[in-house]
N, C-alpha and C positions, 0 to 999 in steps of 0.2 A: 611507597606510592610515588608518583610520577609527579610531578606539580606542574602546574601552566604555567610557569616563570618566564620572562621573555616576551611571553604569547602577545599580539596586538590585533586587533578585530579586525578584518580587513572589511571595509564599510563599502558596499553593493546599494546606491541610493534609493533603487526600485526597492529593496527587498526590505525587511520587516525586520529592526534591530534583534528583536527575539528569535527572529525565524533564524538569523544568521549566526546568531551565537548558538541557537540548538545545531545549527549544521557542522561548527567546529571543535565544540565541546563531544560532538559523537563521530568528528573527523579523529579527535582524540581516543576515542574506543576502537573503534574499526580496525585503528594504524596498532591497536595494543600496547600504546604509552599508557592508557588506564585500561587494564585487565577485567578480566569478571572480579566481581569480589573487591575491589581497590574501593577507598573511599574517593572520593571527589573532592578537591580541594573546596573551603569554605566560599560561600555567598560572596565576602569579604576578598576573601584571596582572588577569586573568579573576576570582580567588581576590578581589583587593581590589574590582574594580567593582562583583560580583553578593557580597561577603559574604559565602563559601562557602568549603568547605575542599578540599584539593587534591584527596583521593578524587573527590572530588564532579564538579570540573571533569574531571579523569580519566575519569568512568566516562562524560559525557556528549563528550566527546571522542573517546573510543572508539565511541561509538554511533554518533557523526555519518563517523567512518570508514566504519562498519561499514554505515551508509546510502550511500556513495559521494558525499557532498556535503562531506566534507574528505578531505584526506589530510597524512599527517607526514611532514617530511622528519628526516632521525636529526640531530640538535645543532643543530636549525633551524628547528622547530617546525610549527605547522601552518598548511595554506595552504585557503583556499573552493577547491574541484573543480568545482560546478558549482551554479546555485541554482535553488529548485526555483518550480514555478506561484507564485502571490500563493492561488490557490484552495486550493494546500494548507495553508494559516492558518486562510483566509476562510472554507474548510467546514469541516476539522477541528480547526481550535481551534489554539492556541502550544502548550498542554499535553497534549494529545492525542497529537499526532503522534509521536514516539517509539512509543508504544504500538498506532498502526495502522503503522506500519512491521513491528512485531516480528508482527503478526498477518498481514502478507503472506509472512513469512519461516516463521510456521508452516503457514500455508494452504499451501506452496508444497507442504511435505515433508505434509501431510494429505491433501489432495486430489488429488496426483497421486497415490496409492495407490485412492483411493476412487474414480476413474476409470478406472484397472485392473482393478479388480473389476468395476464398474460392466460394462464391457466385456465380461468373462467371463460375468456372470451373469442381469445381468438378464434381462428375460423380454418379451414383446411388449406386454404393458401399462406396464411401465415406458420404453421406448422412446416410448408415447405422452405418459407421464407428460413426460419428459423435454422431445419436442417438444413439445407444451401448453404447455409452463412457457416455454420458448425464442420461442414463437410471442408471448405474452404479453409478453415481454421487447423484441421487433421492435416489435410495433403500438406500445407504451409509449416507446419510441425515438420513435419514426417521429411520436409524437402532440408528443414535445417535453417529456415527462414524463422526471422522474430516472432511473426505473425502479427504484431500488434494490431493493424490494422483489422485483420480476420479477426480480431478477438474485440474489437470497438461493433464489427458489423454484427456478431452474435448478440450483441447486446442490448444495440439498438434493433433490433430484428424483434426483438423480445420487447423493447418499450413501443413499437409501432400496434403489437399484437394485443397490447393491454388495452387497446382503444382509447386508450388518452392521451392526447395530443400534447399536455403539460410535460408529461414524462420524457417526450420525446425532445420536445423543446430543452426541460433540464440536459439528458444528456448530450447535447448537441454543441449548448453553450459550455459544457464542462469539458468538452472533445477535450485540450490542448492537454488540461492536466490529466484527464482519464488516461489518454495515449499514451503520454509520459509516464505513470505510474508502471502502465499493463506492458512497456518500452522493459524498464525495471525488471519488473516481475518474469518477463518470459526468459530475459536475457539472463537474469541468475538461476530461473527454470533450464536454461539450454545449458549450463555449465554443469547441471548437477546429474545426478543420476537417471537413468534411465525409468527407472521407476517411478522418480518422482515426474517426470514427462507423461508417463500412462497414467497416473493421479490425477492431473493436473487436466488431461484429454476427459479421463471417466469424470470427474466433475463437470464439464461440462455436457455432457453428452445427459448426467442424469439429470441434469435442470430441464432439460432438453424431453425428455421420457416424461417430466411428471407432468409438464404444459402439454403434451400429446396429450398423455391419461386424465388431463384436468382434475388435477389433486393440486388446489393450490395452498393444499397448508404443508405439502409436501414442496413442490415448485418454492416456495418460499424461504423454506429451511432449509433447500438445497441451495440458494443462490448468497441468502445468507453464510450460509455455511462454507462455500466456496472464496468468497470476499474476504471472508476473515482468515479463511486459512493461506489466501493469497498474502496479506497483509502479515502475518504469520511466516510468509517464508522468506520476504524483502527485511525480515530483522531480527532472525537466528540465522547464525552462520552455520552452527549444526543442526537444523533442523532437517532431517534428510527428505522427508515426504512432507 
């Protein structure tokens, strides 16, 4: 195993000592100084390379569980689970990442409700709204474009049509991180396979299908299930679809 010897925290004042140390402690997996499988040096050891104190490495150890890219064993410490794209550094930042993780974990419990509704309520112009935004999203693929934008407007298209104005509100004020996340996601979407681009389309298209057909325990599952397998692909580097 690799040890963080040398290592010194590089201290970002805005950002959250935890969040920073999760973003270099998983700059450390990414780069393949800790492997799948490698233990992770002790609480102890971490505390003296990065300079920090136990909470600290604590709280960013927990997150990295809580991401599925460590796990603990009980009197044995922690071990790499799995390590994610080099593109989730490369587009989102070392310090970042923490922070667009916990906003796929809110979006997850957000937007699967706002697609519930969506499904209930909308109305035949929001339907168009919807595909408009969606159809935008495809050509912007298709051109070889991020789309990120096209893919914030499908979404709010979708919290305008649930008839709640809160929702709208929420994602509006979450823009800067949603954009950066969905920034992420399309741009390790745009490196990988072809297939997983027509996945990544057919998902939305079927969130898209179940709000027409007003099934929203389907519309739900779908948008759920979308998010997570989004978040899903910004943290296996093999995971192909």
């Amino acid at each position: 195993m690799r040890r963080m010897t040398g290592l010194q925290l590089k201290i970002q004042k805005r950002e959250k000592l935890a969040d920073q140390l999760y973003g270099q402690i998983l700059e450390q997996i990414v780069s393949g100084n800790l492997s799948e499988g490698a233990k992770l040096p002790s609480e102890n050891e971490i505390c003296a390379s990065f300079g920090v104190s136990r909470p600290v490495v604590r709280e960013a150890l927990r997150k990295l569980q809580t991401d599925g890219l460590v796990y603990a064993r009980q009197g044995v410490g922690s071990f790499v689970k799995k390590r994610p794209p080099q593109g989730l550094i490369e587009f989102g930042g070392i310090n970042d990442v923490a922070g667009l993780l916990r906003c796929f974990e809110a979006r997850i419990a957000i937007e699967g409700a706002t697609a519930r509704l969506a499904a209930e309520r909308a109305s035949l112009r929001h339907h168009r709204d919807i595909e408009h935004a969606l159809k935008m999203l495809e050509d912007s693929i298709a051109a070889g474009d991020i789309a990120d934008q096209a893919d914030f407007d499908f979404h709010m298209a979708i919290a305008r049509a649930s008839g709640n104005e809160i929702f709208v509100t929420i994602l509006t004020s979450l823009h800067g991180v949603i954009a950066k996340s969905m920034n992420v996601a399309l741009n390790i979407t745009r490196g990988g396979t072809a297939e997983r681009v027509k996945k990544v389309l057919s998902e939305h298209r079927q969130i898209f299908d179940a709000i027409r057909g007003q099934d929203g325990d389907s519309a739900e599952l779908l948008m759920r299930y979308h998010l997570h397998q989004a978040r899903q692909r910004v943290t296996d580097h093999a995971r192909e679809m």
